[in-house]
N, C-alpha and C positions, 0 to 999 in steps of 0.2 A: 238680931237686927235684920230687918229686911227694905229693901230699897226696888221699887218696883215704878213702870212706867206703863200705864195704862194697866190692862191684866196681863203686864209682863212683866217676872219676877228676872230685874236683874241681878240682886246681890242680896243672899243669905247667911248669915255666918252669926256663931257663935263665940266667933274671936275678933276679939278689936283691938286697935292700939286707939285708946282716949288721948287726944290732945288739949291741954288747959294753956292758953294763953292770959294774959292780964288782959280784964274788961272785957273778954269773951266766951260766950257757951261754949260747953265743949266741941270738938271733932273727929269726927268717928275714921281710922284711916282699917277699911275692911281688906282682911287679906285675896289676890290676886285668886286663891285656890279655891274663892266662894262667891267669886263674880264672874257673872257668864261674859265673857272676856270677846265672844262671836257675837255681842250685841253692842260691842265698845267699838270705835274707830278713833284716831288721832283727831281732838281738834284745835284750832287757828289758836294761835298766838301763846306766848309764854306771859310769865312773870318769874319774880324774885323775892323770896324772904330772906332778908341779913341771917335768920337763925337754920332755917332750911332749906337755902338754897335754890336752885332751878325748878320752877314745876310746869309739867307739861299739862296738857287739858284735852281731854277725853270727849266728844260726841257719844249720845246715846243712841243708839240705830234702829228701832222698834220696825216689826212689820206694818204699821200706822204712823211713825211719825219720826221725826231725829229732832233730838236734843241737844242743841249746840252745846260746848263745853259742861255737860252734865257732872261731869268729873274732873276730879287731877288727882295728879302721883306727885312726885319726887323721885326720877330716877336714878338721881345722883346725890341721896342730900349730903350735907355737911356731917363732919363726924358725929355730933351730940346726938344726930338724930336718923343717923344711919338702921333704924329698927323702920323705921317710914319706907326701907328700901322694900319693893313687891307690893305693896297697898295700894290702893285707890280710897281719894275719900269722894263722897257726893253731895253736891248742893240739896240741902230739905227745900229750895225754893222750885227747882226743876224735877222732881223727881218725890213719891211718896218715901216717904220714912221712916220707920219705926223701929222702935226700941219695946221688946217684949208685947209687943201690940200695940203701943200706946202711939199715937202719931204725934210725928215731930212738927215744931212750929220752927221756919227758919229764921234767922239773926236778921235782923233788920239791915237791909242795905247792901247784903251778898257780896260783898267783899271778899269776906270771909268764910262763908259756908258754915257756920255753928248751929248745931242741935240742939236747939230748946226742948226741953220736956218738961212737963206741970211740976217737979223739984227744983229744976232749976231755976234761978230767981235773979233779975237784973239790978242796976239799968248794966245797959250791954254799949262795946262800942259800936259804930257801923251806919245809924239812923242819921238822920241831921242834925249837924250842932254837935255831935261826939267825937270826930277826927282829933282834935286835938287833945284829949283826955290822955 
């Protein structure tokens, strides 16, 4: 998996933790030891998952551009999901993404941040008119 921003590769890794929610593609959360972590900053505002808890959100900082919340973690999640502690996941909508080369198409409506790839197969939640599913 690689996540990159312009021709700058911010996150490489060959370990992921997959996340499968109901009525969503997956989520890639890449370990902290394969993101260049000096291209990350803190950014604006929080949310809440009932299942994992606090997440914070990350700017991208390119020598050409920043990325507002390009990212988030869980620094603290909830027990179930205390393996999310050290990862960052990133939006396919702000940020290139790929999974063994292939590019990620993102989930409709970025709520959520799920990685579509040509196996994966909908409908997804997230677009309009799906909230309620």
């Amino acid at each position: 998996m690689r996540v990159t921003v312009g021709p700058h590769v911010v996150a490489d890794t060959h370990t992921s933790l997959r996340v499968l929610e109901t009525s969503h593609p997956p989520v890639f959360y890449l370990p902290r030891d394969d993101v260049r972590l000096d291209l990350l900053r803190p950014g604006a505002g929080r949310s809440v998952c009932e299942w994992k808890g606090a997440a914070s959100y990350w700017d991208v900082a390119v020598p050409d551009a920043v990325v507002p919340r390009a990212a988030w973690s869980y620094e603290q999640p909830l027990a179930p999901y205390q393996a999310l502690r050290g990862h960052l996941a990133f939006y396919p909508s702000t940020a290139r993404c790929t999974v063994d080369g292939e590019v990620v198409v993102a989930q409709e409506g970025d709520f959520y941040g799920g990685w579509i790839t040509p196996e994966i197969e909908g409908p997804f939640k997230g677009g309009p008119g799906t909230w309620g599913w």
